[in-house]
Every structure is written in structure tokens, then in C-alpha cells.
PDB file of N, CA, C, O and CB in Angstrom:
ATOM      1  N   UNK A   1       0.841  -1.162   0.000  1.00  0.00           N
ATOM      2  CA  UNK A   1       0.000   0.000   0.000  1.00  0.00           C
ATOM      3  C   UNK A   1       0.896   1.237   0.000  1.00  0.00           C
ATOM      4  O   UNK A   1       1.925   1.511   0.617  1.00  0.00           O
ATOM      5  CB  UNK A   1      -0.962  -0.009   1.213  1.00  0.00           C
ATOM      6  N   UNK A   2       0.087   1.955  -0.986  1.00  0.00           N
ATOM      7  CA  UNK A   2       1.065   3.509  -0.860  1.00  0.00           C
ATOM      8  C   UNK A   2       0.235   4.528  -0.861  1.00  0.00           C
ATOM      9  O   UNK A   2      -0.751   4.610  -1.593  1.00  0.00           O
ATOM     10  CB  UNK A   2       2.144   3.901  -2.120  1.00  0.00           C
ATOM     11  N   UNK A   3       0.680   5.573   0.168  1.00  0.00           N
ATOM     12  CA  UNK A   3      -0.294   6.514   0.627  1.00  0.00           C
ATOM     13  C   UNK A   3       0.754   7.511  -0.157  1.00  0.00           C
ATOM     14  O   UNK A   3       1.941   7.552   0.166  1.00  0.00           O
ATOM     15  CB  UNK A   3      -0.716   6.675   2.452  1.00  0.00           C
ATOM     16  N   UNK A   4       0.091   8.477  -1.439  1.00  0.00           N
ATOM     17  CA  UNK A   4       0.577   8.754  -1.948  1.00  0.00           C
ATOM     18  C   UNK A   4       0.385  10.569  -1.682  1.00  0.00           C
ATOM     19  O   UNK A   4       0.977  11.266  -2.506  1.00  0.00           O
ATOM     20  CB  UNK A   4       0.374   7.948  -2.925  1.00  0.00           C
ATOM     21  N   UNK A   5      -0.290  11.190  -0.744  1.00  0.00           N
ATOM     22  CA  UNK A   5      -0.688  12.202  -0.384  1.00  0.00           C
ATOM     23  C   UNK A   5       0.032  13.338  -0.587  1.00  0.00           C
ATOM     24  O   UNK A   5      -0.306  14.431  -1.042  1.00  0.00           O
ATOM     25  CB  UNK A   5      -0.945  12.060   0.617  1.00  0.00           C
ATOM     26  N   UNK A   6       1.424  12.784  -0.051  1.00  0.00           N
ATOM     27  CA  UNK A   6       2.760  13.985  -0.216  1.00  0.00           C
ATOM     28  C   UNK A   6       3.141  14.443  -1.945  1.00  0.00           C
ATOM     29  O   UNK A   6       3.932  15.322  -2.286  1.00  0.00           O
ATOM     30  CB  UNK A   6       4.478  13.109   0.535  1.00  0.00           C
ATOM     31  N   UNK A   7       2.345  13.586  -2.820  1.00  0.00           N
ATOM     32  CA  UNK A   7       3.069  13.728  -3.823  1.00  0.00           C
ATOM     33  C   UNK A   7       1.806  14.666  -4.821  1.00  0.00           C
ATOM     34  O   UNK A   7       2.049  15.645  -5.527  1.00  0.00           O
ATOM     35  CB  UNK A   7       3.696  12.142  -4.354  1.00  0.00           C
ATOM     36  N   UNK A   8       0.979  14.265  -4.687  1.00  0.00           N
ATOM     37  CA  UNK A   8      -0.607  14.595  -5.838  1.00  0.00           C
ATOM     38  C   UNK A   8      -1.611  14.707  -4.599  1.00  0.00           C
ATOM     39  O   UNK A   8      -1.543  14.173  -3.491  1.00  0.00           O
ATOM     40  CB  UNK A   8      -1.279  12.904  -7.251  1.00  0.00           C
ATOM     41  N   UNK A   9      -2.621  15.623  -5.173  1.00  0.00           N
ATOM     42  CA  UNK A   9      -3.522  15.535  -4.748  1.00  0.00           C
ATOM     43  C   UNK A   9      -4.970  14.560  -5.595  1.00  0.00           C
ATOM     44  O   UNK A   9      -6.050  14.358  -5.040  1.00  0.00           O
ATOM     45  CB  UNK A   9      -3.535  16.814  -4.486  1.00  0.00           C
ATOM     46  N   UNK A  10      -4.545  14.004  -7.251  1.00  0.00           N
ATOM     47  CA  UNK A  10      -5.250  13.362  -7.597  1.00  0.00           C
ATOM     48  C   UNK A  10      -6.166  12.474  -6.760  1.00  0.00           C
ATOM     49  O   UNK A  10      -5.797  12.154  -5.630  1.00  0.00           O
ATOM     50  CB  UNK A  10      -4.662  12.949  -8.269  1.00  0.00           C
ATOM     51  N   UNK A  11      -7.496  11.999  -7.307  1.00  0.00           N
ATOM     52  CA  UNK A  11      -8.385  11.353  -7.201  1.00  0.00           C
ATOM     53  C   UNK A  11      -7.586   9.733  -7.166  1.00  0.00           C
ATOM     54  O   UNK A  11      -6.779   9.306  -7.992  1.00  0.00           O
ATOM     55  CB  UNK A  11      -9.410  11.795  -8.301  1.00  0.00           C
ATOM     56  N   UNK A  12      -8.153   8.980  -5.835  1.00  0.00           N
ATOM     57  CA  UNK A  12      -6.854   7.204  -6.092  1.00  0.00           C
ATOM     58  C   UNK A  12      -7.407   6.894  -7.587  1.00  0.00           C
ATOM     59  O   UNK A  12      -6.474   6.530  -8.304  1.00  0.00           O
ATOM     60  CB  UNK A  12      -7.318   5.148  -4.621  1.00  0.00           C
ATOM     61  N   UNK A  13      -8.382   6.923  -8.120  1.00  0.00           N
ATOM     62  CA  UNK A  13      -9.052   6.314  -9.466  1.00  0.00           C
ATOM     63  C   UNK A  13      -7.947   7.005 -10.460  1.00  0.00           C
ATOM     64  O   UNK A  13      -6.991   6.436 -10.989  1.00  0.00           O
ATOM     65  CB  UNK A  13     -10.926   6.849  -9.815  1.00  0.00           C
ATOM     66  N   UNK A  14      -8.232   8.032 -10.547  1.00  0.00           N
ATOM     67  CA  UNK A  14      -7.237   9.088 -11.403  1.00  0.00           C
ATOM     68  C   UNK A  14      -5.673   8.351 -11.245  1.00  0.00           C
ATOM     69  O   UNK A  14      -5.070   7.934 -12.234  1.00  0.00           O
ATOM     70  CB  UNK A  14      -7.247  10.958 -10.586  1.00  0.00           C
ATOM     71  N   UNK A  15      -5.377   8.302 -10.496  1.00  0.00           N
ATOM     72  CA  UNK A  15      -3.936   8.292 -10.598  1.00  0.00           C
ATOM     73  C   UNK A  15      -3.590   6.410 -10.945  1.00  0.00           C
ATOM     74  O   UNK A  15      -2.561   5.801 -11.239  1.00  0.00           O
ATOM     75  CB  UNK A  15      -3.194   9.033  -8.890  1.00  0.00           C
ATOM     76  N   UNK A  16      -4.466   6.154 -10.809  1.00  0.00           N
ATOM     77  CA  UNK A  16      -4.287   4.610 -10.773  1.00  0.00           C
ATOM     78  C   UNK A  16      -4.476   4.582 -12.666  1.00  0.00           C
ATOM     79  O   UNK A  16      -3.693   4.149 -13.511  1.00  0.00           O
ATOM     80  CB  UNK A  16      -5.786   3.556  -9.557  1.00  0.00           C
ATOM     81  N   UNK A  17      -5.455   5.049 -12.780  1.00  0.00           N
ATOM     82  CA  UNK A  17      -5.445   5.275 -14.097  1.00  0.00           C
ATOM     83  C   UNK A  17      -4.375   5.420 -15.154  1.00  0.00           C
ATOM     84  O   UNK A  17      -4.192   4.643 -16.092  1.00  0.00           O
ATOM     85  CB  UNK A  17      -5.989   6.141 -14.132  1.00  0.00           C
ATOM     86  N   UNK A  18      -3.525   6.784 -14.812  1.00  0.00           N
ATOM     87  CA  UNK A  18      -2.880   7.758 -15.081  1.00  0.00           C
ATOM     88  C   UNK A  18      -1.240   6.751 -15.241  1.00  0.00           C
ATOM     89  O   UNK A  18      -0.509   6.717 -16.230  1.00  0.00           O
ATOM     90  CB  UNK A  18      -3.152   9.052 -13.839  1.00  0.00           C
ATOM     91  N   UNK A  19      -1.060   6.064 -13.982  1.00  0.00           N
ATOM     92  CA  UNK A  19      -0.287   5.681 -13.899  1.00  0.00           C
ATOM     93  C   UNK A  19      -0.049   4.243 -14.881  1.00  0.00           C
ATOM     94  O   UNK A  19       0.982   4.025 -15.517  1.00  0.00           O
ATOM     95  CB  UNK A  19      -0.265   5.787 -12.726  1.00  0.00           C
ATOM     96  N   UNK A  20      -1.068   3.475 -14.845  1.00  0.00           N
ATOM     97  CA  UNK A  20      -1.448   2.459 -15.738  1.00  0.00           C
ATOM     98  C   UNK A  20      -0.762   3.275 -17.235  1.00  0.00           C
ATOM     99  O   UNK A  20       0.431   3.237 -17.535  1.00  0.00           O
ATOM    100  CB  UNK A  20      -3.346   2.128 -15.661  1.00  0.00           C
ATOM    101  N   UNK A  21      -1.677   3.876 -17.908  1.00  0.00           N
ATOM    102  CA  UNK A  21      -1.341   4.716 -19.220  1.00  0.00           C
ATOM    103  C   UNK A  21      -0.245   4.826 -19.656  1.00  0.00           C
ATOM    104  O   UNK A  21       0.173   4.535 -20.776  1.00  0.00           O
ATOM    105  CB  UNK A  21      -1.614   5.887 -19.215  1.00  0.00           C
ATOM    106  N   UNK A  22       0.541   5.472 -18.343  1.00  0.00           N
ATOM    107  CA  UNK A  22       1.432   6.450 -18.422  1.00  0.00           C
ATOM    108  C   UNK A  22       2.858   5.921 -18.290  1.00  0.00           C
ATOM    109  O   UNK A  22       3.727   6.526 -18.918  1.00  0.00           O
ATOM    110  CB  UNK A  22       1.116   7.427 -17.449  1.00  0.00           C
ATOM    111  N   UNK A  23       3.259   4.702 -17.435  1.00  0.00           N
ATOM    112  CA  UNK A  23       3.858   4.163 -16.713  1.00  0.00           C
ATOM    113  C   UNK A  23       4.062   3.185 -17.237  1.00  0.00           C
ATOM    114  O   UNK A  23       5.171   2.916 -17.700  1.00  0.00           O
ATOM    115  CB  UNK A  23       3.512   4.116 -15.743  1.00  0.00           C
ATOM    116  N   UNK A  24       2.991   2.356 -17.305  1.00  0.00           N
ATOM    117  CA  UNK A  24       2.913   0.843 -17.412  1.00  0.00           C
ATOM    118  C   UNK A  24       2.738   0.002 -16.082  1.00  0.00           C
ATOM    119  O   UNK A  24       2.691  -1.217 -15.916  1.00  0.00           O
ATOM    120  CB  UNK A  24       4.190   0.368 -18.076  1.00  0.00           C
ATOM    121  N   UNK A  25       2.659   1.008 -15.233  1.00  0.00           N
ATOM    122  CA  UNK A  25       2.821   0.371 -13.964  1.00  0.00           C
ATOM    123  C   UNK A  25       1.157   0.213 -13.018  1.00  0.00           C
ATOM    124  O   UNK A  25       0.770   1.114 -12.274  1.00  0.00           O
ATOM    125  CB  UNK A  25       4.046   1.414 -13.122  1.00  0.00           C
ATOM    126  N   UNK A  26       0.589  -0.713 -13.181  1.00  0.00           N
ATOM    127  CA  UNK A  26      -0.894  -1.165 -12.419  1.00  0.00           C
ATOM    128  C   UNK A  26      -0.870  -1.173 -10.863  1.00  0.00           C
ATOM    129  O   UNK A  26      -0.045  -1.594 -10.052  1.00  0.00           O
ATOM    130  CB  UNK A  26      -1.344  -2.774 -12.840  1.00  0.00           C
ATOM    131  N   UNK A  27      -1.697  -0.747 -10.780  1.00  0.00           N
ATOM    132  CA  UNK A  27      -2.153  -0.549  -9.381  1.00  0.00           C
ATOM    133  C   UNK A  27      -3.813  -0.558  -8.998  1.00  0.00           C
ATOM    134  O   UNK A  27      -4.663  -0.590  -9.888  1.00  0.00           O
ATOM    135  CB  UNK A  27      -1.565   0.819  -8.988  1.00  0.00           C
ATOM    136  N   UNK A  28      -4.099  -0.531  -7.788  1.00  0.00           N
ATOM    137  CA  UNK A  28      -5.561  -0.655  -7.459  1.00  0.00           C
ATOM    138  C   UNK A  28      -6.298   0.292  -6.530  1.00  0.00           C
ATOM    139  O   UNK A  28      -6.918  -0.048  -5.522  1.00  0.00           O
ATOM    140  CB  UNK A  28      -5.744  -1.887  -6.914  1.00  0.00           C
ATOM    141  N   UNK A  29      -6.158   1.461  -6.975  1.00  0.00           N
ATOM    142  CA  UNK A  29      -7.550   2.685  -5.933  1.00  0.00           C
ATOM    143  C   UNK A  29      -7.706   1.726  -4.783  1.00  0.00           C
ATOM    144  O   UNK A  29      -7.937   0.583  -5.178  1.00  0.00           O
ATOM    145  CB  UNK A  29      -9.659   3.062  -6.852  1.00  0.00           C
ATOM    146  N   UNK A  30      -7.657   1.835  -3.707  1.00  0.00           N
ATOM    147  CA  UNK A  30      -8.109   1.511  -2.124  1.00  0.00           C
ATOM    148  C   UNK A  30      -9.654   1.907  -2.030  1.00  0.00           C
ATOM    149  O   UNK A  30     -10.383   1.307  -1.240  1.00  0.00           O
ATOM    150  CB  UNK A  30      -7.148   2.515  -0.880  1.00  0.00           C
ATOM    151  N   UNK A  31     -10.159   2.962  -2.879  1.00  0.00           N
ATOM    152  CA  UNK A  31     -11.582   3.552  -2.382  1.00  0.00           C
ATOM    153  C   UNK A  31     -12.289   2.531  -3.221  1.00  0.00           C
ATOM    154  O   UNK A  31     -13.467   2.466  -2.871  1.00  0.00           O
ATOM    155  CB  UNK A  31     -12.016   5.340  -2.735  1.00  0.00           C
ATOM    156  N   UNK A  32     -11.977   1.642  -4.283  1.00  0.00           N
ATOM    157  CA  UNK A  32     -13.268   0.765  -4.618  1.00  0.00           C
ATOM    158  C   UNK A  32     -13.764  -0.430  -4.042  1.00  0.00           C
ATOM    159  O   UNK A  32     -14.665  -1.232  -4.285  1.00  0.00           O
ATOM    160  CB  UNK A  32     -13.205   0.381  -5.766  1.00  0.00           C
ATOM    161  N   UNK A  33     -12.412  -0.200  -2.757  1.00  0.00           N
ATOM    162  CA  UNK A  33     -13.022  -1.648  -1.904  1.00  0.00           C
ATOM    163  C   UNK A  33     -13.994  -1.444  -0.889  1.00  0.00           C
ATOM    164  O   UNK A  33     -14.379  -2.357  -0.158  1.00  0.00           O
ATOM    165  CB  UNK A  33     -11.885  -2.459  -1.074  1.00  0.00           C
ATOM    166  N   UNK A  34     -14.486  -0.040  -0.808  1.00  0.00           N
ATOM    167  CA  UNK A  34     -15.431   0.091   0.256  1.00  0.00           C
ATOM    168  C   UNK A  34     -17.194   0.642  -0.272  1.00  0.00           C
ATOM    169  O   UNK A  34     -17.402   1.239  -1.328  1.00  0.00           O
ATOM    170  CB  UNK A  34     -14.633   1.252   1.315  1.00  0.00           C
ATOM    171  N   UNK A  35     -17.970   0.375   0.446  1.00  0.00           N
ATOM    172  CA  UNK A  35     -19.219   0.097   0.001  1.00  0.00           C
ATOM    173  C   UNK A  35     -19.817   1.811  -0.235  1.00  0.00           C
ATOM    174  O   UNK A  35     -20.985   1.922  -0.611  1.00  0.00           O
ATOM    175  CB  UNK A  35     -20.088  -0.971   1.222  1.00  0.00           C
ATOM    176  N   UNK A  36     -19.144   2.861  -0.048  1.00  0.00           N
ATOM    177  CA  UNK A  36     -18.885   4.493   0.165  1.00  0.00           C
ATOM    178  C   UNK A  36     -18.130   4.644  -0.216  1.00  0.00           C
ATOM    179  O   UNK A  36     -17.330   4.575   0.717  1.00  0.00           O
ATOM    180  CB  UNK A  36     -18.764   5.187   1.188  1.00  0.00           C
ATOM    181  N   UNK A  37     -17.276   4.981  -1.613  1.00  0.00           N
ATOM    182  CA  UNK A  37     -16.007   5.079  -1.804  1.00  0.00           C
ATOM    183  C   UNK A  37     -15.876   6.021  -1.100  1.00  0.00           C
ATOM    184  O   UNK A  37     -16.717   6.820  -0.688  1.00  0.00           O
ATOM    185  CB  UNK A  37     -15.503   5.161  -2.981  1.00  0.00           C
ATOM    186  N   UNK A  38     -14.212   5.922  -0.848  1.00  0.00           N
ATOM    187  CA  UNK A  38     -13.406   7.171   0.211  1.00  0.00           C
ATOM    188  C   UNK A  38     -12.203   7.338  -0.489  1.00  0.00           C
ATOM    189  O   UNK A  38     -11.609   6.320  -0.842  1.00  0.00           O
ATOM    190  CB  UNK A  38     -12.985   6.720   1.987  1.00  0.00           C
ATOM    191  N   UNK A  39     -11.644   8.664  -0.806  1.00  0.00           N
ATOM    192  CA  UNK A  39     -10.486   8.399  -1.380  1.00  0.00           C
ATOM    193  C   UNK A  39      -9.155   8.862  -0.079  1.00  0.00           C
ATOM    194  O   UNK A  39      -9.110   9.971   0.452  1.00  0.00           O
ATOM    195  CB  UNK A  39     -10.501   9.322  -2.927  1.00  0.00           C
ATOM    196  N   UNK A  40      -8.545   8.145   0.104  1.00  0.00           N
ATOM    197  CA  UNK A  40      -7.534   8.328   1.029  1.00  0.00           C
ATOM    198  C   UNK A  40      -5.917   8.577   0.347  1.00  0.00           C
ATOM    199  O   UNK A  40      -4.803   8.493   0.863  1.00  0.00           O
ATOM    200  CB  UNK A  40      -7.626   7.024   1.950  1.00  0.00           C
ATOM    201  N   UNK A  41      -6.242   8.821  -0.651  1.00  0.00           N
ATOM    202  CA  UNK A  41      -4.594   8.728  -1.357  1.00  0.00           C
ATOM    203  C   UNK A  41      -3.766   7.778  -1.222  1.00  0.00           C
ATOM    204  O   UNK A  41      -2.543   7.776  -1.080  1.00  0.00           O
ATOM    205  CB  UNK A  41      -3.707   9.658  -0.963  1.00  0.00           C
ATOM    206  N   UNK A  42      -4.722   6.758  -1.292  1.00  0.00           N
ATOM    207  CA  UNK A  42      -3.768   5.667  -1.007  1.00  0.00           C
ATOM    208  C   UNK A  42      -3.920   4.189  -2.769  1.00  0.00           C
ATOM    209  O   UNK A  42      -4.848   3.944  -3.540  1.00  0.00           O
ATOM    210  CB  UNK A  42      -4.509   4.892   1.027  1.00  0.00           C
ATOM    211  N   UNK A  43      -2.831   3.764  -2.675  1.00  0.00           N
ATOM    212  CA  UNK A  43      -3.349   2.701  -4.031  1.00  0.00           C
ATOM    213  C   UNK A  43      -2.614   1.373  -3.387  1.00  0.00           C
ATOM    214  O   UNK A  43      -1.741   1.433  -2.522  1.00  0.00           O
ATOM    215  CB  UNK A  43      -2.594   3.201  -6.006  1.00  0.00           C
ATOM    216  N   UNK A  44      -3.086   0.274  -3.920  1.00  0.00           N
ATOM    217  CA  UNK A  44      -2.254  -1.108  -3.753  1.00  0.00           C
ATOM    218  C   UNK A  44      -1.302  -1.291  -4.889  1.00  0.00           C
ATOM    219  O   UNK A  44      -1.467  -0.828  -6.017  1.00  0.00           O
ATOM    220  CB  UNK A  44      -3.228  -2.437  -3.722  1.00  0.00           C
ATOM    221  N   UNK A  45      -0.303  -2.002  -4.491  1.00  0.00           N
ATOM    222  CA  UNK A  45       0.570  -2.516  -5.343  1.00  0.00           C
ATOM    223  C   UNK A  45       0.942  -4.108  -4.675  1.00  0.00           C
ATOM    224  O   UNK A  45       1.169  -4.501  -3.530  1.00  0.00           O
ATOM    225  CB  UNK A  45       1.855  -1.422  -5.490  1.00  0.00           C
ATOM    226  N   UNK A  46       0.861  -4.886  -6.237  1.00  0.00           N
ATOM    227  CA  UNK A  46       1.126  -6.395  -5.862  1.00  0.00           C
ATOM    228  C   UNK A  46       2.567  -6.464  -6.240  1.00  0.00           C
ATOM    229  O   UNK A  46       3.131  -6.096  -7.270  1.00  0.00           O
ATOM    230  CB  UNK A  46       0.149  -7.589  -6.701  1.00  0.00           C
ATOM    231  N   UNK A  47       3.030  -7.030  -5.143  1.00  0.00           N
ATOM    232  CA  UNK A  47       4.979  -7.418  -5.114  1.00  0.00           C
ATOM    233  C   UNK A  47       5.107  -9.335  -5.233  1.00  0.00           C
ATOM    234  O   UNK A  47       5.872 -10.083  -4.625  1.00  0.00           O
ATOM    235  CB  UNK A  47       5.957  -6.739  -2.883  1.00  0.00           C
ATOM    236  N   UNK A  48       4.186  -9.619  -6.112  1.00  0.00           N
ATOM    237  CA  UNK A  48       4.397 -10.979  -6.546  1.00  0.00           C
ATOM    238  C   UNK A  48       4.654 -10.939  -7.761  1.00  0.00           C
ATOM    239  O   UNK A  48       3.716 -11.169  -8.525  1.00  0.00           O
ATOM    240  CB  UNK A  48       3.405 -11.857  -6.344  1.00  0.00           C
ATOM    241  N   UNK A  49       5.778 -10.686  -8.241  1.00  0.00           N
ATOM    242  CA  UNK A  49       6.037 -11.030  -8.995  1.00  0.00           C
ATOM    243  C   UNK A  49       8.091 -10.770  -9.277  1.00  0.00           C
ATOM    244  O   UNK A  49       8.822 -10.323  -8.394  1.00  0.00           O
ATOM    245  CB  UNK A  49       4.903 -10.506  -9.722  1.00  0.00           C
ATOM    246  N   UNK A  50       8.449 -11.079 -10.312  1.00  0.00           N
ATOM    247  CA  UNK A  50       9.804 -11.543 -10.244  1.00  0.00           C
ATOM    248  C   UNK A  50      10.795  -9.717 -10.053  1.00  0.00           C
ATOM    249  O   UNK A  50      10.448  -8.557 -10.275  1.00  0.00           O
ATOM    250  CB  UNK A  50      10.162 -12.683 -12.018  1.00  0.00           C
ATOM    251  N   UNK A  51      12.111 -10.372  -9.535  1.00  0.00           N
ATOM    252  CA  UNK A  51      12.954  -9.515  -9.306  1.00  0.00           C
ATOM    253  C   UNK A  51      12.640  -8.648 -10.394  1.00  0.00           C
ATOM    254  O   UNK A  51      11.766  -7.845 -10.069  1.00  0.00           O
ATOM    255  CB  UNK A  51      14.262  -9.990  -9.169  1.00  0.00           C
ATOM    256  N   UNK A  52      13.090  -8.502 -11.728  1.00  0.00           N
ATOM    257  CA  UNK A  52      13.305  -8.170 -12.394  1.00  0.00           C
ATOM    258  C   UNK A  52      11.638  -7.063 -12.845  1.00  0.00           C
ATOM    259  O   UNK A  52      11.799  -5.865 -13.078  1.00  0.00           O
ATOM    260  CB  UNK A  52      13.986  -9.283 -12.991  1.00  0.00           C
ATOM    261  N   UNK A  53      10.816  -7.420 -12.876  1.00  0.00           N
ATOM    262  CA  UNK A  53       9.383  -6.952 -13.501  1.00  0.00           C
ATOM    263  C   UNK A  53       9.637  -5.850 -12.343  1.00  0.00           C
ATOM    264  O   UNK A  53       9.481  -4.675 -12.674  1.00  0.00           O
ATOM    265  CB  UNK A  53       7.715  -8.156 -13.494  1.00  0.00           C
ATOM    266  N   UNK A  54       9.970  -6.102 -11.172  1.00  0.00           N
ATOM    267  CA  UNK A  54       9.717  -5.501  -9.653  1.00  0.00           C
ATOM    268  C   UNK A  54      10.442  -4.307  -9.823  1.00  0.00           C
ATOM    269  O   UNK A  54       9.955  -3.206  -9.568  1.00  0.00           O
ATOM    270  CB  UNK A  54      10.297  -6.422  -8.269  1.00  0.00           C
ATOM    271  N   UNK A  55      12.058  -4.549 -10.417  1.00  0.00           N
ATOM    272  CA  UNK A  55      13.247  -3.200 -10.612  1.00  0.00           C
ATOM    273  C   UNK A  55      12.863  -2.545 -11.668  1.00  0.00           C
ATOM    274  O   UNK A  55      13.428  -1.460 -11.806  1.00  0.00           O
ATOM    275  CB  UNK A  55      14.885  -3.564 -10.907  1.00  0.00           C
ATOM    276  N   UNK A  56      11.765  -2.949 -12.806  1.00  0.00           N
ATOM    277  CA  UNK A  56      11.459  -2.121 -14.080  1.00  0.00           C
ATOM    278  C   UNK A  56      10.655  -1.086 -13.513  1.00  0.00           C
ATOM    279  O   UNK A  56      10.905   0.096 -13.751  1.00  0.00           O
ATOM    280  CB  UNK A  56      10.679  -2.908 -15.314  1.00  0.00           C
ATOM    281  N   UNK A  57       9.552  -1.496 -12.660  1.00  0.00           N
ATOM    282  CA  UNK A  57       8.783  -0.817 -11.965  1.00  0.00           C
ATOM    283  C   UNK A  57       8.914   0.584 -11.651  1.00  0.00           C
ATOM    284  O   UNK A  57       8.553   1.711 -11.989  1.00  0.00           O
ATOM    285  CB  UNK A  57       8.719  -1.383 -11.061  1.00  0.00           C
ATOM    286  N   UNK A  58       9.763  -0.202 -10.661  1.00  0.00           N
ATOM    287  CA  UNK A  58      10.745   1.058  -9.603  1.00  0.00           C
ATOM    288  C   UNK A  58      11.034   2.054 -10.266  1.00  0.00           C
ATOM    289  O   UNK A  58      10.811   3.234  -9.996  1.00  0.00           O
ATOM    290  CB  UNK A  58      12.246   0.678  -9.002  1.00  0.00           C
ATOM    291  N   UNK A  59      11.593   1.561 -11.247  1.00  0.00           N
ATOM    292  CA  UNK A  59      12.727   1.933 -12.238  1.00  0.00           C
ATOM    293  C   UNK A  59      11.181   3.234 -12.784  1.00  0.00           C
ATOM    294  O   UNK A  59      11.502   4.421 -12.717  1.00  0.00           O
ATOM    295  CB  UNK A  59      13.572   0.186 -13.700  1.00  0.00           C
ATOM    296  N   UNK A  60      10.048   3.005 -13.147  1.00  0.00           N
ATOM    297  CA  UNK A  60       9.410   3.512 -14.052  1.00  0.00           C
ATOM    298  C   UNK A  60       8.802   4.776 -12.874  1.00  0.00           C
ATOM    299  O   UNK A  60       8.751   5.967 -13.182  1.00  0.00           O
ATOM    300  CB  UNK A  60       8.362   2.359 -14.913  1.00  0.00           C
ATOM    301  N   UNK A  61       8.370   4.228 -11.494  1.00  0.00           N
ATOM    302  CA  UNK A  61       7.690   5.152 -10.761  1.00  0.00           C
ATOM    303  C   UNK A  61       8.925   6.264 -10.169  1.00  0.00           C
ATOM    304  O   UNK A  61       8.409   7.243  -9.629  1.00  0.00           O
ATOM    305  CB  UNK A  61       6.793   4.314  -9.560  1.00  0.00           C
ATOM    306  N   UNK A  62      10.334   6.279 -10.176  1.00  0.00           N
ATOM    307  CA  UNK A  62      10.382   7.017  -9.894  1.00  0.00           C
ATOM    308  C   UNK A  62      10.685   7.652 -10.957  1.00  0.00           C
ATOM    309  O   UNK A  62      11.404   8.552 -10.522  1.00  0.00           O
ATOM    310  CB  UNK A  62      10.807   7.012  -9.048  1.00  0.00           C
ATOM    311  N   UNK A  63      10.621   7.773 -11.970  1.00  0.00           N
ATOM    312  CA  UNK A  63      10.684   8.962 -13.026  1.00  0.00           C
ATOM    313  C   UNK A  63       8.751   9.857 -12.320  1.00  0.00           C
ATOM    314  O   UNK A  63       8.415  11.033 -12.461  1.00  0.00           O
ATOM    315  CB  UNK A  63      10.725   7.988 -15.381  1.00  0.00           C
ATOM    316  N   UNK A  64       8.150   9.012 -11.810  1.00  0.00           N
ATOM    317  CA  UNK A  64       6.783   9.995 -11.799  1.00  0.00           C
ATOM    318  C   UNK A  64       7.061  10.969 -10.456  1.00  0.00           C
ATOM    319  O   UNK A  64       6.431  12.018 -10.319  1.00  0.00           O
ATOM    320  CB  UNK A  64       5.094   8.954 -11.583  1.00  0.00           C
ATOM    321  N   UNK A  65       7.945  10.576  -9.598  1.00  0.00           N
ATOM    322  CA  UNK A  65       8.051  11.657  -8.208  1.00  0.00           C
ATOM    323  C   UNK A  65       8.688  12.469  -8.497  1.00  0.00           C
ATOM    324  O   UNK A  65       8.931  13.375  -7.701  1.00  0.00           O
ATOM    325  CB  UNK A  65       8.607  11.298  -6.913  1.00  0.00           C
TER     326      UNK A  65
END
């Protein structure tokens, strides 16, 4: 989970979006798991998967900070 607050004030949908597009890098809004969405600036990220997919990542999000 990344509480991304310090960085955007985007919408979690928006940026999850944005980042998908933009990045290549998927993630999951926290506010569509609740029955009220809430946006908390926060998104999931899944770390199953191999070294390598994991350092491209990295590699891609911090060009976005």
C-alpha cells in the first residue's frame, strides 16, 4: 500500500489510471473496496512477482516523483 498524499492531490481512481497509461505500472484505488467510496490517497501494489518486472517498476515510478 502507498499513501501517496505527499506527492498529488489526484483522485486514487485518477492516478491509478494515469499511472497504468502512463507508466505501465498497475495498481488498485483503495476507495473501490469500500461500500462508500473514500479516497484516502492511497493505491495497492502487488509485489508478486519476479525480481526483475519488480526493478522495471521502480525503475518507471520514480521517473513519476
Amino acid at each position: 500500500m502507498l499513501d501517496y498524499s505527499a506527492i498529488t492531490d489526484e483522485k486514487d481512481t485518477d492516478l491509478a489510471v494515469r499511472l497504468t497509461k502512463e507508466f505501465g505500472v498497475a495498481s488498485i484505488p483503495i476507495s473501490v473496496f469500500y461500500h462508500k467510496p473514500q479516497d484516502n490517497k492511497v493505491l495497492r501494489f502487488c509485489f508478486a512477482k519476479g525480481e526483475d518486472t519488480l526493478e522495471k517498476a521502480a525503475e518507471k515510478l520514480r521517473k513519476f516523483a
